[in-house]
C-alpha positions in Angstrom: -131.9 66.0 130.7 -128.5 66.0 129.8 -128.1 62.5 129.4 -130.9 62.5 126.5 -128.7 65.4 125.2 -125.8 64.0 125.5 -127.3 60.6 123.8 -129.3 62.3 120.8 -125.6 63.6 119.9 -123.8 60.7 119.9 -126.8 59.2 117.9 -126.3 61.4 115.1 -122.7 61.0 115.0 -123.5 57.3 114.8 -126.2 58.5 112.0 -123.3 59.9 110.3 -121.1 57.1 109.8 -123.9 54.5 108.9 -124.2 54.8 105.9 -121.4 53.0 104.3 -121.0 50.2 106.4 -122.6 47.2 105.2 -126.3 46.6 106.2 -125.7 43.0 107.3 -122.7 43.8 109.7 -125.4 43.9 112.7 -123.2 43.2 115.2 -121.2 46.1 114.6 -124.2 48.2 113.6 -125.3 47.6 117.1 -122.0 48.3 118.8 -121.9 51.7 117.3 -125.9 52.5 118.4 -124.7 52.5 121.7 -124.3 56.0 122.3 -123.4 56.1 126.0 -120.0 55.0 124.9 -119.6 56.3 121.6 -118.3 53.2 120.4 -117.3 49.9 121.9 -119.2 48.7 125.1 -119.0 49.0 128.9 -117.0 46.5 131.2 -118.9 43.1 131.8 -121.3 43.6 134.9 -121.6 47.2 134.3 -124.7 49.0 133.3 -124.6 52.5 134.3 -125.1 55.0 131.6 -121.8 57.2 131.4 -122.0 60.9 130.7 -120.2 62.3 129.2 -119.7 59.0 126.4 -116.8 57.0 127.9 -114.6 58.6 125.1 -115.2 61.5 125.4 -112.4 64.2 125.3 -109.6 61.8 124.2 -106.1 64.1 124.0 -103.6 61.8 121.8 -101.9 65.0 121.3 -100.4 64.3 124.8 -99.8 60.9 125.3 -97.5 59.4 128.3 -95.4 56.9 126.6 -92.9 56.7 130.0 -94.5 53.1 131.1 -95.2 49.9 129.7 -98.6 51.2 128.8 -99.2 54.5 127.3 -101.5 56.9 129.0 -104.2 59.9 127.6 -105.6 62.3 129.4 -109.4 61.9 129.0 -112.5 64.1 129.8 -112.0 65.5 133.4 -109.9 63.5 135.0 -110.5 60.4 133.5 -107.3 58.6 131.9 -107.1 56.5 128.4 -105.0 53.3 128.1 -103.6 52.7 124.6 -103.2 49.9 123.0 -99.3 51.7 121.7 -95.9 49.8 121.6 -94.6 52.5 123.8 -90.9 51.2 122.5 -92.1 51.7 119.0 -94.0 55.0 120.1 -90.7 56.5 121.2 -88.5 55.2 118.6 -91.3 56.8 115.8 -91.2 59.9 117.8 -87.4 60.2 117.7 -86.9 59.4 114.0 -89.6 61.9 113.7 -87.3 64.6 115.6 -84.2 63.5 114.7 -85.3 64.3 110.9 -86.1 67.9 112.0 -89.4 67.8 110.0 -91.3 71.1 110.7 -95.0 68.4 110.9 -94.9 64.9 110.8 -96.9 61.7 111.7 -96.3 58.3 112.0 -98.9 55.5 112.5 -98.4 51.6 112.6 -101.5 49.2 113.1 -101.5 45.2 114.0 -103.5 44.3 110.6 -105.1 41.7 111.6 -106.7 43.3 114.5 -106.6 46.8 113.8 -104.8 47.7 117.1 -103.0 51.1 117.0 -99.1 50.5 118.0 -97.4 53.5 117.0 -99.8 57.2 116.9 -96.9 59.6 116.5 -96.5 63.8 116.0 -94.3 65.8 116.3 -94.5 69.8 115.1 -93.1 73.1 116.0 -95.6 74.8 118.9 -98.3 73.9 121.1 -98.8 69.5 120.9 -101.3 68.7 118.0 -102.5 65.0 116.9 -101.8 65.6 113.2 -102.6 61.8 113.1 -106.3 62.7 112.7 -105.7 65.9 110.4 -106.5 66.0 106.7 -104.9 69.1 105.5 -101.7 67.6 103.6 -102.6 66.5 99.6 -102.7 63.1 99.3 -100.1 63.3 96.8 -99.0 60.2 94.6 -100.9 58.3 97.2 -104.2 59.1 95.4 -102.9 57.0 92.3 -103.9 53.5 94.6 -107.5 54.8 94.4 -106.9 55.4 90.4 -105.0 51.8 90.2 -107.9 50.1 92.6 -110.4 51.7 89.3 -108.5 51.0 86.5 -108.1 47.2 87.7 -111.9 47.0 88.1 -112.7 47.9 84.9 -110.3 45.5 84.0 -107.2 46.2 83.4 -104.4 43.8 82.5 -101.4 44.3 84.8 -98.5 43.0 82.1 -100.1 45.2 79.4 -98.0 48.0 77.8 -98.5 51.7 78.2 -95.9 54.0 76.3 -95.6 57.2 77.6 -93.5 60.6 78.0 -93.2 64.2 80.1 -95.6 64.4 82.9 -92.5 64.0 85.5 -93.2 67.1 87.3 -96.5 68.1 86.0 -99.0 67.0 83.4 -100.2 69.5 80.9 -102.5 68.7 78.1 -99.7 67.8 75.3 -98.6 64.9 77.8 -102.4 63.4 77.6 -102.3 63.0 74.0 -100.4 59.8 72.6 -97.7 60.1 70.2 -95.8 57.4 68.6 -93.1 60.0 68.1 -93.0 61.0 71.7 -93.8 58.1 73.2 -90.2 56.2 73.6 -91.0 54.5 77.4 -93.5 51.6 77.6 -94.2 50.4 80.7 -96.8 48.0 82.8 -99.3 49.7 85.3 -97.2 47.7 88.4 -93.8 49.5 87.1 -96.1 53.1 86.6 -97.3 52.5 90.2 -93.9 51.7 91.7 -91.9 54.6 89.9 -95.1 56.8 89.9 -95.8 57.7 86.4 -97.7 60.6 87.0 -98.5 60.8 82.5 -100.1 57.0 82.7 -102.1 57.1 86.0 -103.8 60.0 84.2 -104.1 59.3 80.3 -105.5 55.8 81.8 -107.7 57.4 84.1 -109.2 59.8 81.2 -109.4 56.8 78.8 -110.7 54.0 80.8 -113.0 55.8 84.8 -115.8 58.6 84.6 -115.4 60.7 86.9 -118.1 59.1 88.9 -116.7 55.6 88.8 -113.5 57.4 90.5 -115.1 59.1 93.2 -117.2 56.2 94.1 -114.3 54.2 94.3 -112.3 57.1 97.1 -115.5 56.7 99.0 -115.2 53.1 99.4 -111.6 53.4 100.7 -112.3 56.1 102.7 -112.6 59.9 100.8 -115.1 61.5 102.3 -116.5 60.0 104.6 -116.4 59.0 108.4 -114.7 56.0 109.0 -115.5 54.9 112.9 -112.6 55.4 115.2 -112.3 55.7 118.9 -111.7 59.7 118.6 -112.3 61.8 115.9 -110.9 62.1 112.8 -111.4 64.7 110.1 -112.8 63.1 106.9 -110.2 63.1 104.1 -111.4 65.1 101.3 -111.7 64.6 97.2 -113.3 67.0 95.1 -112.8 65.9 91.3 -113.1 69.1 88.7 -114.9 68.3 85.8 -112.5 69.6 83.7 -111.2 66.5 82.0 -107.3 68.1 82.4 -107.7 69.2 85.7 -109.9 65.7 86.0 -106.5 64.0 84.7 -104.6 65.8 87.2 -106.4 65.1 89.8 -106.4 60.8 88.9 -102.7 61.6 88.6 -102.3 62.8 92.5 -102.1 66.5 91.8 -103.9 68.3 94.4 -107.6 67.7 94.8 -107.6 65.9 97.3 -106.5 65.7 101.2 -105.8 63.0 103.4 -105.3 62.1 107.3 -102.3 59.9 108.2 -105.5 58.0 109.9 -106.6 57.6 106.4 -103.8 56.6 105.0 -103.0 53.6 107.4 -106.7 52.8 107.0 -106.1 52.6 102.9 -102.8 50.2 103.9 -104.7 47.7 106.2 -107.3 47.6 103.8 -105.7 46.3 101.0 -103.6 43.9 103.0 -107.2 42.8 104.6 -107.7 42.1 100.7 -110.1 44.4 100.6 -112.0 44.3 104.0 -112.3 47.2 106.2 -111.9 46.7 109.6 -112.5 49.1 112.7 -109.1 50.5 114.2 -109.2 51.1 117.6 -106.7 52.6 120.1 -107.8 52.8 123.6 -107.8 49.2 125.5 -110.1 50.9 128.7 -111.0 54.2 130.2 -110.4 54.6 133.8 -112.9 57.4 135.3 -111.9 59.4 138.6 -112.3 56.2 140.8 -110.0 54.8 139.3 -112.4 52.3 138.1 -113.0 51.3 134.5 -116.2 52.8 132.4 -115.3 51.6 129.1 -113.4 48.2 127.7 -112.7 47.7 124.1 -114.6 45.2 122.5 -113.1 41.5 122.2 -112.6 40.2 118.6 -112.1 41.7 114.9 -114.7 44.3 113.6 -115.7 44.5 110.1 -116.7 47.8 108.5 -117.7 46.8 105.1 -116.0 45.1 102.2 -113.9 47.8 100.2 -112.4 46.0 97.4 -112.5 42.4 95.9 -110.1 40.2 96.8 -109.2 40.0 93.0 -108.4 44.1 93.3 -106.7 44.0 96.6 -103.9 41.3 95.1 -103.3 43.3 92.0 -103.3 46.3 94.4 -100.4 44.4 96.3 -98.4 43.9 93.4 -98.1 46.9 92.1 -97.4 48.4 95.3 -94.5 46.3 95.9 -92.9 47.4 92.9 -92.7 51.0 94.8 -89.9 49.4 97.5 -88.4 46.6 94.8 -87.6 49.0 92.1 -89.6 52.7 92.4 -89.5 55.6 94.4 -89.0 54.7 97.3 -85.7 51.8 96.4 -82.7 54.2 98.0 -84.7 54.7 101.7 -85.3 50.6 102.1 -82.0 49.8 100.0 -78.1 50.8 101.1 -75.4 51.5 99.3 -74.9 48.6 97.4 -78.3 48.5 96.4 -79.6 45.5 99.5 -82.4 45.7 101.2 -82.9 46.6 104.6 -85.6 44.1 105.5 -84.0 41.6 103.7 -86.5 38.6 103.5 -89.5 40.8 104.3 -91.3 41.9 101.2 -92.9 45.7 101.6 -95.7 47.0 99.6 -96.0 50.5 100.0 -96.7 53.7 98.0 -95.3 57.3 97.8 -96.4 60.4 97.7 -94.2 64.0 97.1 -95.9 67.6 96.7 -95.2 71.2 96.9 -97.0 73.8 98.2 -95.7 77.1 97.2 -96.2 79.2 99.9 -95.4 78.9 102.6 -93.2 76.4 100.3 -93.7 72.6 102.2 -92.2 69.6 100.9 -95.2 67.2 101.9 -93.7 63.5 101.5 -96.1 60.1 102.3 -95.2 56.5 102.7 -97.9 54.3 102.9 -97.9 50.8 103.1 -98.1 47.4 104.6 -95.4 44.2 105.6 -94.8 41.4 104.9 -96.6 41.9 101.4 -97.6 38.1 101.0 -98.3 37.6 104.9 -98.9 41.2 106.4 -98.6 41.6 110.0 -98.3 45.8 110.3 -99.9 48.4 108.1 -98.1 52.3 108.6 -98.9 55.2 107.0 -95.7 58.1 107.6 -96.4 62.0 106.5 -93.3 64.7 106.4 -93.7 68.3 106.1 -90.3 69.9 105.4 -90.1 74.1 104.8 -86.8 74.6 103.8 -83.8 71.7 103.4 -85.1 68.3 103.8 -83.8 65.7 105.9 -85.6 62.7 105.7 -88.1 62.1 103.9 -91.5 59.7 104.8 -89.6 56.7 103.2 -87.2 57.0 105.4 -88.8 57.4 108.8 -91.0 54.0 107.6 -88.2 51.9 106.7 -86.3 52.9 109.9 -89.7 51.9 111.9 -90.3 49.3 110.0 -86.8 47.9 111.1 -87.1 48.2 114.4 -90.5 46.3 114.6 -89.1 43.4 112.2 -85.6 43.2 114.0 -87.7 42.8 117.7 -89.3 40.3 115.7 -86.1 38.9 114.9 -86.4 38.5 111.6 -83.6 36.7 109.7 -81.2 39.3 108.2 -83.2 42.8 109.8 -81.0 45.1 112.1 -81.7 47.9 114.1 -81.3 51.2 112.2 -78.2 52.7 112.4 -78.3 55.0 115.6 -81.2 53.6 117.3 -80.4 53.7 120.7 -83.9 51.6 122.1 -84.5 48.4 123.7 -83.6 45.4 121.4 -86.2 43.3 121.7 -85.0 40.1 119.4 -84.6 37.2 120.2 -81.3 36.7 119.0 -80.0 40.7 119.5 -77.1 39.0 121.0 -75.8 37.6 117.6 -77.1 40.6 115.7 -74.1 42.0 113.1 -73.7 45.9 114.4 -75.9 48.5 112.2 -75.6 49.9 109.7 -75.8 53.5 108.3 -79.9 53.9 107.1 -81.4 54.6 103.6 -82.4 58.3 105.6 -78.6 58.8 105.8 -77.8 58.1 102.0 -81.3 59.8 101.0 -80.4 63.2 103.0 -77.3 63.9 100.5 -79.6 63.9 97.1 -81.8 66.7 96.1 -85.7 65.8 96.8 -87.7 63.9 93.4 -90.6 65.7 92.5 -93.9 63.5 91.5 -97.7 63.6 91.8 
């Protein structure tokens, strides 16, 4: 009797997520009908039903990253293999520390196959997985949802759009256009990049109903459940129909949540160019036998087709403008204004909130590298209460060293600092580090945006 308990559950789980996947993705349809695993399917040769569901019970709140392959306690006394870098798991973990952030999360995923590398989190008290949390405001990072609409209804990226105020907050003065006022001009790649908080939402008013917007959140992943090997709590959007508040909103100012989960899954998307495809973290579950029950599925799994290619490439470019020139140009630049990952272009986006009390900084990086070519999507959220030390930027361009420099990737070093295997090819004849963008960044008081 349990079992059919046990399989009527999962089934409506299942019944949940359905919805927005694609009606011709059968194969994956089917894989995720198959609700005496939850998701993915049993080891070849095996056909006993498992109950609990093979992934059941899942704790990446306290995962062993000691070994070549990082470990999660499962239900009883199962045990989870990751599919982690556990060298890139404990170096995101220890940038994560070292910046003293009161919550922060860190997630980097192989986007091409949707394989989890880095799950990262680090807070003050008991373990949590704030990987699969939606409780910080998606900040700025909403504008890529508002940028993904405005291009679909056809915007033209070199087109002018004069502007001014809105740098902290938009009221209703800064959505009306005045030629007396409005001394900047600037293209929608450049507003994305620097995160012009007065563009994102006189465009948005101009040129998306509100449900043309919302539609277009659900489609990357607002608000709905987007199939993973744990849970994950949807990230939320609720648009005001008050056309300032609607503005706002467009603009990244509150409304809306998001999971680091999420924002990864935004990242890989658009370097997919526009597919959705299933993440997936555990490789196999070993029961108390120490035989296997479950075995992630072989191959790449589409979800459903998010964007247009068209839209995913003007996405890209504007989000490169973010590292190149925008908001986040001191973390991935030094001194001297070079980059960090020299030859490797990074598209990524920003994100910067306050709540006032308890008064959190709440800072996002999300993004994907090489732009052109990607190989790794990561999504970074920092909490600060109190004086910040790093902010999201940061922790991602010191990450996304690391990976690129094991790589060995002409011109990347290892942060300066890192103390972690050196995995290049040529670490022998790598020049000694450098001090990091986080260094530089920690001196100068925090930017405020959407």
């Amino acid at each position: 009797m349990r079992q059919w308990i046990a399989i009527f559950v999962a089934a409506g789980v299942v019944a949940a997520s359905i919805p927005f996947i694609r009606r011709h993705d059968g194969e994956l349809t089917s894989l995720l009908n198959k609700a005496k695993v939850a998701v993915g399917a049993p080891p070849a040769g095996t056909e006993k039903a498992v109950d609990p569901p093979a992934l059941s019970d899942i704790d990446l709140a306290n995962i062993d990253d000691r070994r070549e392959v990082a470990l999660a306690p499962a239900h009883g006394k199962r045990s989870a293999e990751l599919t982690l870098d556990t060298v890139l798991q404990r170096a995101a973990l220890g940038l994560l520390r070292a910046g003293r952030v009161h919550e922060g999360a860190a997630v980097l995923t192989d986007v091409k196959t949707g394989k989890a590398l880095v799950w990262a989190s680090s807070n003050q008290g008991r373990a949590r997985d704030l990987v699969v949390e939606a409780t910080a405001p998606s900040a700025s990072v909403f504008k890529v949802v508002t940028g993904a609409a405005l291009v679909e209804a056809g915007a033209v990226l070199d087109e002018k759009h004069c502007y001014s105020g809105g740098e902290q907050e938009v009221s209703a003065r800064d959505l009306e256009a005045d030629p007396e006022r409005d001394k900047y001009c600037t293209t929608l790649p450049m507003a994305m990049g620097r995160s012009l908080n007065t563009v994102f939402a006189r465009l948005a008013l101009k040129h998306i109903e509100r449900p043309t917007l919302e539609a277009a959140a659900h489609r990357l992943g607002w608000g709905v459940l987007v199939p993973f090997d744990v849970p994950v709590a949807p990230s939320t959007l609720d648009l005001p129909q008050d056309e300032l508040e609607y503005a706002r909103a467009a603009a990244g100012f509150w409304h809306s949540t998001m999971s680091p989960f999420q924002g990864a899954n935004l990242a890989q998307t658009i370097a997919n160019r526009g597919e959705m495809i299933r993440s997936f973290i555990v490789e196999r579950v070993v029961g108390e036998d120490g035989q296997p029950i479950y075995e992630r599925p072989a191959g790449r799994q589409v979800i459903k087709r998010a964007l247009d290619e068209r839209t995913a490439q003007a996405l890209t470019q504007m989000l490169e403008q973010t590292v190149r020139n925008g908001t986040s140009f001191k973390s991935f630049h030094d001194r001297s204004g070079r980059p960090y990952l020299a030859d490797v272009r990074v598209a990524g986006k920003t994100g910067t909130l306050t709540k006032a009390s308890p008064e959190t900084l709440y800072t996002w990086f999300v993004g994907f590298a090489p732009a052109r070519e990607p190989e790794v999507a990561i999504a970074v959220l920092v909490s600060t209460r109190g004086q910040w030390v790093v902010k999201a930027s940061d922790v991602a361009c010191s990450l996304l060293r690391i990976y690129f420099a094991d790589q060995g990737a002409p011109g990347v070093r290892y942060p300066y600092g890192y103390h972690g295997p050196r995995r290049s090819p040529d670490k022998e004849k790598q020049p000694a580090p450098q001090p990091s963008g986080a260094a530089a960044a920690s001196a100068s008081a925090p930017a405020v945006e959407g």
